[in-house]
VOGU-3710 file (C-alpha; in Angstrom, 3 decimals, decimal comma):
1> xxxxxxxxxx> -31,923/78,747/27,734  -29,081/81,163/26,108  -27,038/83,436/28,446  -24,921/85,909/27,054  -21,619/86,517/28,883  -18,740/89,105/29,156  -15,733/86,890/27,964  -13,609/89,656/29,961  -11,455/86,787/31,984  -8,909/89,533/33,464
11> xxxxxxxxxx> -9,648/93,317/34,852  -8,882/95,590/31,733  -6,548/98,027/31,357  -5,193/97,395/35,007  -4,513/93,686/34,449  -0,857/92,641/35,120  -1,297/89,863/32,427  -3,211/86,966/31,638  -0,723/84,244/33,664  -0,386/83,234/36,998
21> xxxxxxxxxx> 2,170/84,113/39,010  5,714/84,121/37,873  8,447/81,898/38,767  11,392/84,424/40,504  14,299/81,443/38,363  16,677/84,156/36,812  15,995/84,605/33,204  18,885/84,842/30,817  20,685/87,921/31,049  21,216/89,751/27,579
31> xxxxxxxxxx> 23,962/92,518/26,934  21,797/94,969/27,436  20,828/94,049/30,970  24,582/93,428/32,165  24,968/97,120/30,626  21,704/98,092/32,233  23,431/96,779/35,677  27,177/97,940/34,987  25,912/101,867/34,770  22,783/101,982/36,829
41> xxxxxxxxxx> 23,581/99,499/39,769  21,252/100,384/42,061  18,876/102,140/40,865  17,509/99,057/38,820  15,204/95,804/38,933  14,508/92,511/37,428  10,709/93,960/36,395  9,347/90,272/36,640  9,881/90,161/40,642  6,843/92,747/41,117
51> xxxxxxxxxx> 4,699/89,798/39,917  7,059/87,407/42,093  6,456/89,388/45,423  2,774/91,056/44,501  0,753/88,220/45,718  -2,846/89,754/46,525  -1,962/93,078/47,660  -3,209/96,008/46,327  -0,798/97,837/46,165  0,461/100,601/43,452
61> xxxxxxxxxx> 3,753/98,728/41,477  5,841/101,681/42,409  5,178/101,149/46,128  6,504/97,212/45,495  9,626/98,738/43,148  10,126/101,146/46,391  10,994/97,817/48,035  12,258/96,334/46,029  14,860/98,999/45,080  16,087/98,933/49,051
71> xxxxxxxxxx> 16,359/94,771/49,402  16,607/93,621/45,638  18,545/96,100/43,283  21,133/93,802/42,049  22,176/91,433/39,426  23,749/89,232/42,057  20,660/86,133/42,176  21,522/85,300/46,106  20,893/88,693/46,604  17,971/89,001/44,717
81> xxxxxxxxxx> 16,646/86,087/46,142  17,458/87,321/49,573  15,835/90,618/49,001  12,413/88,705/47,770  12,025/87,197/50,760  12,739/90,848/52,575  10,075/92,227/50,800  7,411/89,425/50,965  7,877/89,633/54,777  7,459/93,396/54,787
91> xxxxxxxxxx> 4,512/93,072/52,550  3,129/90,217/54,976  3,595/92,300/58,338  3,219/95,390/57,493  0,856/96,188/54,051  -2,671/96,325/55,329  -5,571/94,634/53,312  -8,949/95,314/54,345  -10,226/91,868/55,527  -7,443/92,240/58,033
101> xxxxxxxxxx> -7,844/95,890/59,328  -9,188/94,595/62,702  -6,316/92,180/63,389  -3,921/95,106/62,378  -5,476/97,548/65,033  -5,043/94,742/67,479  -1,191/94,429/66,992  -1,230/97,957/67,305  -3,285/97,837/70,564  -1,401/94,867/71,995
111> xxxxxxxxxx> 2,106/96,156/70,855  1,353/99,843/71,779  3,398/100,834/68,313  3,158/99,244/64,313  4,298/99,744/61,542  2,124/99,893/58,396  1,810/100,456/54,597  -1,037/102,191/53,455  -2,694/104,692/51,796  -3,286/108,034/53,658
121> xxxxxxxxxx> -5,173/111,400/52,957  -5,397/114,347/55,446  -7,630/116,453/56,014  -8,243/119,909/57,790  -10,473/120,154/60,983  -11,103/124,262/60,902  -13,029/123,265/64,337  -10,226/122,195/66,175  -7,858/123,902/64,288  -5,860/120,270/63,160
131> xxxxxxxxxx> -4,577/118,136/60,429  -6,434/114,462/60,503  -5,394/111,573/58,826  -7,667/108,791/57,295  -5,709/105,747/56,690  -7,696/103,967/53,579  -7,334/100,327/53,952  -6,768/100,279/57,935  -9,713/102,313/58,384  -8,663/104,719/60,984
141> xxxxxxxxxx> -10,128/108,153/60,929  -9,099/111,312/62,969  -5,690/110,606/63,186  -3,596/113,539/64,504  -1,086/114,921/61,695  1,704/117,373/62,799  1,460/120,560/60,497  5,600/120,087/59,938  4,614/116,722/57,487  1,800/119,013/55,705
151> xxxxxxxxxx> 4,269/121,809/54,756  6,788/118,950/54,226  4,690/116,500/51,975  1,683/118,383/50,976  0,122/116,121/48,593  -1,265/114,534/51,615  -4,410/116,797/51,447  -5,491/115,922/48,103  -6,179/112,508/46,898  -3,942/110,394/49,352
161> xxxxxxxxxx> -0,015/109,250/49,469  1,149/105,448/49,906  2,931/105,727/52,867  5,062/103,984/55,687  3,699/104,906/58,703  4,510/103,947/62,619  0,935/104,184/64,619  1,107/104,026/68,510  -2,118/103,438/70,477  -3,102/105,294/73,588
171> xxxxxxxxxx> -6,487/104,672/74,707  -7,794/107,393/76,537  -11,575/107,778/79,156  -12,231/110,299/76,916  -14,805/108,894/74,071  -13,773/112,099/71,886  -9,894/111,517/72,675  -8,929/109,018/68,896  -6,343/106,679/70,480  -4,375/106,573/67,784
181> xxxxxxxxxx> -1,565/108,130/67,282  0,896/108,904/64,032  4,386/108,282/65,122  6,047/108,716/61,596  5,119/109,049/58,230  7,689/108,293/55,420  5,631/109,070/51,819  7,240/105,938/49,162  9,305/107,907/47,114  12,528/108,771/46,273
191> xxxxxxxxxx> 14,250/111,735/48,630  16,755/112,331/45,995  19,157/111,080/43,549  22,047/112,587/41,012  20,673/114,104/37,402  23,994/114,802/36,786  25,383/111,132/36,633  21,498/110,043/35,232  22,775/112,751/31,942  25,944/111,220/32,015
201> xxxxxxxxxx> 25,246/107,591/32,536  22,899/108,339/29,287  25,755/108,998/27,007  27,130/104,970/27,404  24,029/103,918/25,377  23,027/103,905/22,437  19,803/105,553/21,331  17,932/102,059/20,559  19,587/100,828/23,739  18,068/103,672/25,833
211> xxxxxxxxxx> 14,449/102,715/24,282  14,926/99,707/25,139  15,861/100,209/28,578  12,901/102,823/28,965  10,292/99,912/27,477  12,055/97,673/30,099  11,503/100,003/33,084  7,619/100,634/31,887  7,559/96,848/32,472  7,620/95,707/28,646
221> xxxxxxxxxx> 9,399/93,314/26,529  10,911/95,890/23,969  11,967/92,505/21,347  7,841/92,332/21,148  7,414/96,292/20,165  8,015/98,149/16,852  9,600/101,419/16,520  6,535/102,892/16,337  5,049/100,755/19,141  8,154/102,025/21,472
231> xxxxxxxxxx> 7,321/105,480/20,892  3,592/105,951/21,527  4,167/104,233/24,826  6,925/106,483/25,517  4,551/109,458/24,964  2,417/108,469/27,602  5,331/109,493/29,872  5,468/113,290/28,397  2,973/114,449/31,279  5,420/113,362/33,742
241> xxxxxxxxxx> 8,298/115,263/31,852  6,308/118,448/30,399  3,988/120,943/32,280  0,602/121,583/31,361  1,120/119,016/28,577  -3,025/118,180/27,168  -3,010/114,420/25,885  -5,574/112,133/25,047  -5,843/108,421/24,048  -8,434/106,427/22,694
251> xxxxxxxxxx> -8,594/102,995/21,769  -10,171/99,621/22,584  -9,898/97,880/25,843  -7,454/95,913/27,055  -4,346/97,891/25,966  -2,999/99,264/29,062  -3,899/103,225/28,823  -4,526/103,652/32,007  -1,126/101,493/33,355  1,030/103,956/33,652
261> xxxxxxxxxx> -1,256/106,891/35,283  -2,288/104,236/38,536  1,319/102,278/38,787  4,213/104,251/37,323  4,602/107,053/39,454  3,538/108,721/42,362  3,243/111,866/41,176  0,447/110,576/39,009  -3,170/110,709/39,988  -5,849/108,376/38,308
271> xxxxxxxxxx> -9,180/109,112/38,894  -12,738/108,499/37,111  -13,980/110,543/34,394  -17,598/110,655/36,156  -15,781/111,015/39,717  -14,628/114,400/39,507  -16,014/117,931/40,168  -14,771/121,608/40,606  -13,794/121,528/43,770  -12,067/118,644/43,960
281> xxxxxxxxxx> -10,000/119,303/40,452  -9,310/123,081/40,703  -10,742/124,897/44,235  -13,037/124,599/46,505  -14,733/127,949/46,764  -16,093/127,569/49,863  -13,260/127,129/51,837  -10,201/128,453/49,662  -8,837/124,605/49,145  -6,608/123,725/46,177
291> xxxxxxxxxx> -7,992/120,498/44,103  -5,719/117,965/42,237  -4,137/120,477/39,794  -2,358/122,095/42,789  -0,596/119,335/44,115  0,327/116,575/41,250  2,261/116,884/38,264  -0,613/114,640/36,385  -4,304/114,103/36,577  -5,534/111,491/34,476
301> xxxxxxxxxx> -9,112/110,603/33,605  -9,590/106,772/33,087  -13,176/105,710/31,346  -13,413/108,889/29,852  -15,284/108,097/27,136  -19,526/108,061/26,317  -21,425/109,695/24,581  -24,123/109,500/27,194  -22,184/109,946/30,492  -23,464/113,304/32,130
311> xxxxxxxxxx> -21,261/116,025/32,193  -20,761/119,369/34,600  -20,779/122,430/31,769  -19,186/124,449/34,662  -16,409/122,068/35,178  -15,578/121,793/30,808  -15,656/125,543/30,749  -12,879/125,649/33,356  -11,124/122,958/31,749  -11,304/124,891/29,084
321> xxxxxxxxxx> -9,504/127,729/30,455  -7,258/125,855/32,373  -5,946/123,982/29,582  -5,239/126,909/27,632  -3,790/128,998/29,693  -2,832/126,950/33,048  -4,717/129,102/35,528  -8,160/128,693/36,659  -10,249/131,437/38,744  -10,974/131,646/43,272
331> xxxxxxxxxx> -13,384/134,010/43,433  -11,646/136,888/42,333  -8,064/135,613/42,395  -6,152/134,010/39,582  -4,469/130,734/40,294  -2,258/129,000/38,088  -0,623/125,378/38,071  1,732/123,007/36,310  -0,339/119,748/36,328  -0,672/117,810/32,613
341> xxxxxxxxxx> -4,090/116,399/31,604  -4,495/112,866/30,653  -7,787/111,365/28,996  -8,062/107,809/28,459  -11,512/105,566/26,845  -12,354/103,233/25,002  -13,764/102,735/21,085  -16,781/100,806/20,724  -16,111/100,833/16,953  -12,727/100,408/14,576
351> xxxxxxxxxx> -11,318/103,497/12,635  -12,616/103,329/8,879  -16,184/103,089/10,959  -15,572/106,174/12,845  -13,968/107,972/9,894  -16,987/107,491/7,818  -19,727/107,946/10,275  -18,411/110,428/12,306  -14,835/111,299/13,704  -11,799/109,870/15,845
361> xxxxxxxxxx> -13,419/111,729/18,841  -17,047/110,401/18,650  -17,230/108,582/21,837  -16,277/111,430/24,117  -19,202/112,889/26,214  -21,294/115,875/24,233  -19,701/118,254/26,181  -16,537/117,720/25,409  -17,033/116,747/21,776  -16,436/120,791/21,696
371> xxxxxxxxxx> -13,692/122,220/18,511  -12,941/124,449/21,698  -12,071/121,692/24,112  -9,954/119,935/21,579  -7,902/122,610/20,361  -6,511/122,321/23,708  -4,997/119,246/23,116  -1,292/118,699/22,214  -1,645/115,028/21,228  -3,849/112,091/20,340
381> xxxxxxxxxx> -2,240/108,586/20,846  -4,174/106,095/18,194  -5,059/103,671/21,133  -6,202/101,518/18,248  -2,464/100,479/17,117  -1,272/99,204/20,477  -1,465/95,455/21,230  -3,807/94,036/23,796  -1,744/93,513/26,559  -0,514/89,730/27,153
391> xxxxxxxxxx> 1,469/87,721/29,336  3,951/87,198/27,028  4,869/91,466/26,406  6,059/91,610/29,672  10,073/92,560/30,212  11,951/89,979/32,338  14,879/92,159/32,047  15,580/95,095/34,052  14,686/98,364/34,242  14,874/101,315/36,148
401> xxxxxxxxxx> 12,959/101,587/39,623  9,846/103,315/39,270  10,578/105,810/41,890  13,645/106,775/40,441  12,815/107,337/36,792  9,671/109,226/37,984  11,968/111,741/39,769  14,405/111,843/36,648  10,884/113,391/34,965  9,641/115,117/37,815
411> xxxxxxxxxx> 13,272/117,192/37,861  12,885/117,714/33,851  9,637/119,938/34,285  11,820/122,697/34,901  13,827/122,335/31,616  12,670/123,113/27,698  13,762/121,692/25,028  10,948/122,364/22,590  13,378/124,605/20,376  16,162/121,728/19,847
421> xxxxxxxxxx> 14,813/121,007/16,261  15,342/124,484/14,788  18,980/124,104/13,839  18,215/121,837/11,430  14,375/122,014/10,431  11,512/124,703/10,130  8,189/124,110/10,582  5,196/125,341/7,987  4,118/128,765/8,208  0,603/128,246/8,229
431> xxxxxxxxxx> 0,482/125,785/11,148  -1,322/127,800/13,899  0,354/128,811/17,035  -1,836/126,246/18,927  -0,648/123,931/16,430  2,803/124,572/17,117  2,709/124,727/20,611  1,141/121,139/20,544  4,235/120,194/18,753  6,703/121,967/20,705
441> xxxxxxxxxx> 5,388/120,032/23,655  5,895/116,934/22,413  9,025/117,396/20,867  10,577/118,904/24,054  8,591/115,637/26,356  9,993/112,989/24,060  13,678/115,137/23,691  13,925/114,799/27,259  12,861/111,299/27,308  15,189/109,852/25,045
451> xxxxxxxxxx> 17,954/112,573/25,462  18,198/114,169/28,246  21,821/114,826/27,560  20,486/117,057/24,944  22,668/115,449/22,099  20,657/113,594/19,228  21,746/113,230/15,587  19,624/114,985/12,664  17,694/112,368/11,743  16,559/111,608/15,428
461> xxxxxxxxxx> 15,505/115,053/15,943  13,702/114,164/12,527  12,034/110,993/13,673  10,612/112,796/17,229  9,423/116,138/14,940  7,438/113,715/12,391  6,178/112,356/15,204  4,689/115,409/17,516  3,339/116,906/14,550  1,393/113,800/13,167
471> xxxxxxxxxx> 0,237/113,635/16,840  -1,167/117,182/16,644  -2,460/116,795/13,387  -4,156/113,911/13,958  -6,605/116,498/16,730  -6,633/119,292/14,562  -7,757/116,828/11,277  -10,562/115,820/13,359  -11,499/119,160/14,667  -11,687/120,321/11,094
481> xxxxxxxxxx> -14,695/117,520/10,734  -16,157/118,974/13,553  -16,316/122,497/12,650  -16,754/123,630/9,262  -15,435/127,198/9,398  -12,293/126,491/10,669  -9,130/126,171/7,811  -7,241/123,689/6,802  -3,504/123,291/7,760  -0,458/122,349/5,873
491> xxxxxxxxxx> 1,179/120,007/8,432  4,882/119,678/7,570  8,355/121,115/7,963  11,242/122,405/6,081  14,931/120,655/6,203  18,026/122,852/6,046  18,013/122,727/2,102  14,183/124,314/2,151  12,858/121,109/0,602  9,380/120,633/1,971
501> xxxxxxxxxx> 8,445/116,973/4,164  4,518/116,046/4,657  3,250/114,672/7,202  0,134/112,595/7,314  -1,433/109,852/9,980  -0,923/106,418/9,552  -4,817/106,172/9,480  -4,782/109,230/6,757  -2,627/106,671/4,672  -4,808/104,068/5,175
511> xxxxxxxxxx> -8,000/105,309/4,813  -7,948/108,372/2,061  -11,446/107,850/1,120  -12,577/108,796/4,840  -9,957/110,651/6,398  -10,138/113,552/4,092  -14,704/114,228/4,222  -15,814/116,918/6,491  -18,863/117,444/7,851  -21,837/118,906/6,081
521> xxxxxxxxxx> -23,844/121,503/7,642  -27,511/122,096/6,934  -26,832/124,859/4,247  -24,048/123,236/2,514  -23,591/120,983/-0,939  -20,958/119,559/-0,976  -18,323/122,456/-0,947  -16,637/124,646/1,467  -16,617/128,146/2,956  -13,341/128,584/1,339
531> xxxxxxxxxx> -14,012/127,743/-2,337  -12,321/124,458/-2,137  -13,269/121,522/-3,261  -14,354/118,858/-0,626  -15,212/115,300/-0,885  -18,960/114,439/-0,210  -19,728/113,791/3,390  -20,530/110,289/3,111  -17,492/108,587/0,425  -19,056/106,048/-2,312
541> xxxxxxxxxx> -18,964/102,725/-1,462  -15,719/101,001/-2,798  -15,090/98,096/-4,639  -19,001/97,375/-4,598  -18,896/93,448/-6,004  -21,096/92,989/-9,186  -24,778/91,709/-8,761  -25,007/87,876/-8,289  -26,649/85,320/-10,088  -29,239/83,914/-7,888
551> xxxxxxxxxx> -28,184/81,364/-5,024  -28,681/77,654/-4,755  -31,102/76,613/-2,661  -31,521/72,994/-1,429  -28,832/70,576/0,288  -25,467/69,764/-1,123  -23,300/66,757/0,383  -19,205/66,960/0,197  -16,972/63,741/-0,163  -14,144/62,635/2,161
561> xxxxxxxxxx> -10,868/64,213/0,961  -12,877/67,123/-1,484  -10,480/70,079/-2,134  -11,528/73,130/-3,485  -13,821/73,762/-0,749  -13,705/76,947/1,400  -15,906/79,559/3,621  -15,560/82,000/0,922  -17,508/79,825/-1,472  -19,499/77,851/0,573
571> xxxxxxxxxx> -20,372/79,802/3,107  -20,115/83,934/1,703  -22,236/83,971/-0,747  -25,551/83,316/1,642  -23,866/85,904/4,142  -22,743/88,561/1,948  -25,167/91,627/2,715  -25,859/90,712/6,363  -24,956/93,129/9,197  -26,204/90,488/12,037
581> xxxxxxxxxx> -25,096/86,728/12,305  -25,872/83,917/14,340  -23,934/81,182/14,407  -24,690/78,141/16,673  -21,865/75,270/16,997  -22,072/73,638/20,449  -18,045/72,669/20,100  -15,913/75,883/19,524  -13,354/74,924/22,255  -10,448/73,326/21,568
591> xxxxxxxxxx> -7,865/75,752/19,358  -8,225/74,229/15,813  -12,382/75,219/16,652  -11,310/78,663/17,548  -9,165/78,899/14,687  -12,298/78,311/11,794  -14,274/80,973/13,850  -11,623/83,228/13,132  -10,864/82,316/9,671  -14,866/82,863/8,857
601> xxxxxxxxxx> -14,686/86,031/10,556  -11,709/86,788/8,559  -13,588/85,908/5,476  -16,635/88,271/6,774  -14,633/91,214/7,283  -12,607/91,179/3,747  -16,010/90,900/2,231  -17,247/94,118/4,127  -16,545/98,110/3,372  -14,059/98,200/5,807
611> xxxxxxxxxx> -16,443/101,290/7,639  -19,392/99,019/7,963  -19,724/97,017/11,048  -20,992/93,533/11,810  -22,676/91,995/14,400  -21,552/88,063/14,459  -23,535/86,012/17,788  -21,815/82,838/18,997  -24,223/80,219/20,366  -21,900/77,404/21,698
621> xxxxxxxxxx> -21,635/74,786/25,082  -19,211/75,455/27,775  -16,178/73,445/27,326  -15,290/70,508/31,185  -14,884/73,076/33,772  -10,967/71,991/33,885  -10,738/73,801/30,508  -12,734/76,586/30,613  -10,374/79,385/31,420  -8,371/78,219/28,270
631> xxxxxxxxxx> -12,163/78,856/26,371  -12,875/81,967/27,498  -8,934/83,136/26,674  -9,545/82,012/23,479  -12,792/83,476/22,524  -11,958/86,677/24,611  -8,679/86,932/22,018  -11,072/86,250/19,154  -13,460/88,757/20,285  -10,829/91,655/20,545
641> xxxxxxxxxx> -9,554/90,885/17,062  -12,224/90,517/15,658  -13,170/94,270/16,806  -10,415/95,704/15,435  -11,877/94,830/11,909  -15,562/96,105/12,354  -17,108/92,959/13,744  -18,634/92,870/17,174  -18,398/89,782/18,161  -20,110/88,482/21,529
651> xxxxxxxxxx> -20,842/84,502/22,639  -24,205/82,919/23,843  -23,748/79,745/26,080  -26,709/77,410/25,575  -26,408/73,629/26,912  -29,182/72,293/25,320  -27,943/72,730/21,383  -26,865/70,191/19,224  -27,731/71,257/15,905  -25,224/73,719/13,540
661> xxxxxxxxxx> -26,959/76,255/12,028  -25,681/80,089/10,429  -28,563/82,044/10,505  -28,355/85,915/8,605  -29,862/88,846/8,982  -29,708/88,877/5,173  -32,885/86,425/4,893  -30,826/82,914/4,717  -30,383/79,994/6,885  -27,564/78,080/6,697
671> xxxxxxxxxx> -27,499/74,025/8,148  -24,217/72,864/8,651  -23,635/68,932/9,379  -20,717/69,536/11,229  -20,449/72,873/12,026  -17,383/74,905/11,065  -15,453/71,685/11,450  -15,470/70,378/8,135  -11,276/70,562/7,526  -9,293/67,356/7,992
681> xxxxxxxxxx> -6,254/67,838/10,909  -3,410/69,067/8,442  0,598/68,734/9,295  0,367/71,543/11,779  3,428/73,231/9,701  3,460/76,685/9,670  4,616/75,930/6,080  1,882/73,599/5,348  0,277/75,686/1,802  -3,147/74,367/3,444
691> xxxxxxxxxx> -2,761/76,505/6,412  -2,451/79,571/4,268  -6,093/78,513/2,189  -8,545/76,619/2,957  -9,208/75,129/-0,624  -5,824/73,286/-0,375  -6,972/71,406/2,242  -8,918/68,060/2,192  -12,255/68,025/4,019  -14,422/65,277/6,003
701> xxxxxxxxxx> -17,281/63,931/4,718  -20,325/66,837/5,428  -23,422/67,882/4,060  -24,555/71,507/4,411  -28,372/73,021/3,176  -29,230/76,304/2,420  -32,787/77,821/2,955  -34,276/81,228/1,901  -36,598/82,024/4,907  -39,901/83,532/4,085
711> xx> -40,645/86,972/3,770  -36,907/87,331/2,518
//
């Protein structure tokens, strides 16, 4: 009996890594982390000790960098070490988890006052005319809130604050008397802190050294990030930095999109796409209440994406609004706020697939795959380019305290930098003013990111202005798919000597033949409402391989130390065609196994129009139960990269195989002797000319037999 399984071994995008936990030895510090230490004593930490002190709480990483950034905030290791120990012990008497609520209310009860970390919303009794707290993992309700710590921390109302909180207990003969009682509240965040020494501190580093210190304080290993890389995680920051700043990313699981919207700051708010309604994002009509938009600087959507998921037309069409102008309507009064949008999801297929079938926004709910929805939105980050997040990207270097650097943004809000380029470039004249204010956005979020001191040299204002506008062109490209009758825009900018710079997407560059087809309506031919010529809706197939001479059937037997022998001949030819694949190999465990999967897949998708998708089935055996976490790694790796190329790849466990078998959609049958294991063990060189092709390499003795099933 065959049981498919989900070969997800950690939770997605929330996953701290793939390793257990860390070891708190000091790694070796670089230059840049005695520099780090020299200007920003204080307000920095090792990032790896949030692992080191996490254990099984819960618990947001800015609330563990809050503690960490009282008892461990130095580059001194006795100190360090010391301040580890401060915060485990906190952590251990004071952070509630659930499956000890009880015993907490007893130390309360039998101590008459605790202290406790946890997460607490208020809410509003009109009845009696009070403020009541509900503290989430404790489990307290009805807790009596003075209206001074409302008016002082108001984000208590709406969605709930990690907190420090001293609760006394006075039980009372009164059944509707709550004994508890909230003796102080202290919300975990920074009170305040110097922008004027942050701007000034700035100028001692250099640009690249100020990226890296901001992929450092995110909690990444900047050596193991591009340019590129460094930047698009940077934008996710912009909605801390910019009001009313519209930004979307989509991209397959696993590569931390929603990170930074539940753990980097808390003036974030995550919630769930299908979670949310009008009265709990903008008012609540029937009692005048504010929603999320009123009290945080960002609402983020996680699992955003589906096509299926059910939607609330009332709620898109004040989105809508909202989005575009930053006010949304009570009754008859006009309300406006500063908080940034954030959509997150994930792609169930790879670009060129998406490009030819339908568009970068086809998994977003029908409602929202709207030209009018997306216009509102300033950028798309290409969640297919970043990495699948792994143990190894994270920074053991240091990097700023979370609660710090998310004040540094919060206090930017105020501040615009959007016209900073203008001195030295101009954009086109036909980009739209939604178009430009998309860009301007960006430009003034990632100017303030990477210089808030306001200086920056010509060709880094160049780099950030190439970069906002391929961001907005890459929604308004996609938009023009969508809806025929809008026009196409010239996306580029003009230097100081009027000589004219392009920009394109990186997927534009990579995939002409898709990128530039719009969608046909009903009524049209081929060519547009503007005269101009357009390429057919669905692009000829490429590089279409000539017709083959018919295929050998029968059995074929290979000597011991063959060359010449590879999965592109033996194994491609019966396969070619096929758009679902079974393969059953009861040994695909150990990594030299793994490693022919992927090479075969590799052969698959080179063979394929890189739109065109392919289903590929594993049937395999468990590996000893002692190894099967290093299995599933594996094939859960394989499976993600194999994604990225168009092949959906997904594993069967069945004990009671033995045979090797390829079976294709295509009509063949493949019998394989030995599986996908017919390579001898080479030198294991990464310079061995074997382990670049597989016909250099000597095989073992195997015999393999092809059969055309009937009917095929």
């Amino acid at each position: 009996m065959t049981e498919q399984t989900d070969l997800a071994v950690a939770d997605d995008d929330h996953s701290d890594g793939l390793t257990g936990g860390p070891s708190t030895a000091p790694p070796e510090k670089s230059a840049l982390d005695q520099k780090i230490n020299d200007v920003f004593g204080g307000a920095v930490v090792r990032k790896d000790l949030v692992k080191a002190v996490k254990g099984n709480a819960i618990v947001p990483s800015f609330v563990l960098e809050y503690l960490l950034g009282q008892y461990a905030a130095s580059d001194d290791e006795a100190t360090i070490q010391s301040g580890i120990e401060s915060v485990r012990t906190i952590l251990a008497d004071h952070y509630v988890h659930r499956n000890q609520a009880e015993l907490v209310k007893s130390h309360i009860r039998e101590k008459g006052r605790y202290r406790v970390i946890d997460k607490v919303q208020v809410q509003l009794n009109e009845k009696d005319d009070t403020y009541e707290a509900e503290f989430a993992n404790l489990g307290i309700k009805q807790v009596i809130v003075a209206p001074a710590i409302i008016k002082a921390h108001p984000k208590l109302l709406v969605g709930g604050v990690w907190c420090i909180c001293d609760i006394e207990y006075q039980h009372s003969d009164n059944a509707r008397v709550v004994p508890w009682i909230l003796g102080s509240i202290k919300p975990i965040q920074l009170s305040n802190f110097d922008f004027d020494g942050y701007v000034a501190s700035r100028r001692k580093f250099t640009t690249d050294e100020w990226i890296d210190l901001l992929i450092q304080s995110i909690g990444f290993n900047p050596e193991l990030f591009g340019r590129r890389a460094k930047l698009i995680q940077l934008v996710r920051l912009i909605p801390f930095v910019e009001r009313n700043y519209n930004l979307v990313e989509l991209g397959p699981k696993g590569t931390g999109k929603s990170h930074i919207f539940s753990e980097f700051s808390p003036h974030g708010m995550l919630i769930s796409g299908g979670e949310i309604t009008v009265a709990k994002l903008f008012v609540n009509n029937s009692n005048g209440r504010l929603g999320l938009v009123g009290y945080w600087d960002v609402v983020a959507f996680d699992e955003f994406a589906g096509k299926k998921k059910r939607t609330d037309k009332a709620l898109v069409d004040i989105m809508k609004n909202y989005m575009a102008n930053k006010s949304f309507s009570r009754g008859v009064e006009t309300l406006g706020a500063e908080a940034s949008m954030v959509f997150v999801g994930n792609t169930s297929h790879n670009v060129p697939y998406m490009l030819k079938h339908s568009d970068l926004f086809d998994e977003l709910p029908e409602s929202y795959h709207d030209s009018a929805y997306l216009d509102r939105l300033h950028f798309y980050i290409p969640g297919w380019e970043v990495d699948t997040i792994r143990g190894e990207m994270f920074s053991e270097g240091y990097g700023f305290v979370v609660d710090y650097i998310a004040e540094v943004l919060k206090s930017m809000r105020d501040s615009d930098f959007s016209d900073r380029y203008q001195q030295h470039f101009t954009l086109g004249s036909d980009i739209s003013t939604r178009d430009r204010d998309g860009i301007h956005k960006t430009f003034s979020g990632l100017m303030k990111i990477l210089h808030p001191h306001g200086e920056a040299t010509t060709d880094e204002v160049e780099e950030i202005l190439r970069f906002a506008v391929e961001g907005r062109k890459r929604v308004k490209d996609q938009i023009l798919r969508i809806d025929s009758t809008m026009a196409d825009v010239k996306f580029g900018y003009l230097n100081k000597d009027d000589e004219w710079r392009s920009v394109t997407t990186l997927e534009e560059d990579e995939y002409p033949d898709y990128y530039h087809q719009r969608q046909r309506t009903d009524d049209e031919s081929g060519g547009s409402s503007d005269g101009e010529e357009r390429m057919p809706a669905v692009a000829p197939i490429i590089n279409e391989p000539p017709k083959p001479e018919p295929l050998f059937e029968g059995h074929r037997e290979f000597q011991e130390h063959q060359r010449g022998v590879s999965y592109e001949n033996l194994l491609l030819p019966y396969l070619r065609g096929a758009t679902d694949i079974t393969i059953v190999d009861p040994y695909i465990r150990a990594p030299h196994q793994g490693r022919n999967l992927v090479d075969l897949l590799a052969v698959l998708a080179s063979a394929k129009d890189p739109a065109d998708e392919i289903a590929v089935m594993l049937v395999t055996k468990e590996d000893k139960p002692e190894y099967q976490q290093q299995q599933l790694l594996m094939l859960k790796t394989i499976q993600d990269g194999a994604a990225s190329v168009g092949i959906k790849f997904n594993v069967q466990w069945d004990e009671s195989i033995h045979d090797r078998s390829i079976r294709a959609d295509n009509g063949w049958k493949i019998l394989l002797g030995r599986g996908l294991d017919i390579f001898q063990k080479g030198s294991g060189s990464q310079f061995d000319i074997g382990s670049r092709r597989q016909e250099f390499r000597q095989v073992v003795a195997f015999g393999v037999t092809y059969i055309r099933e009937p009917g095929s």
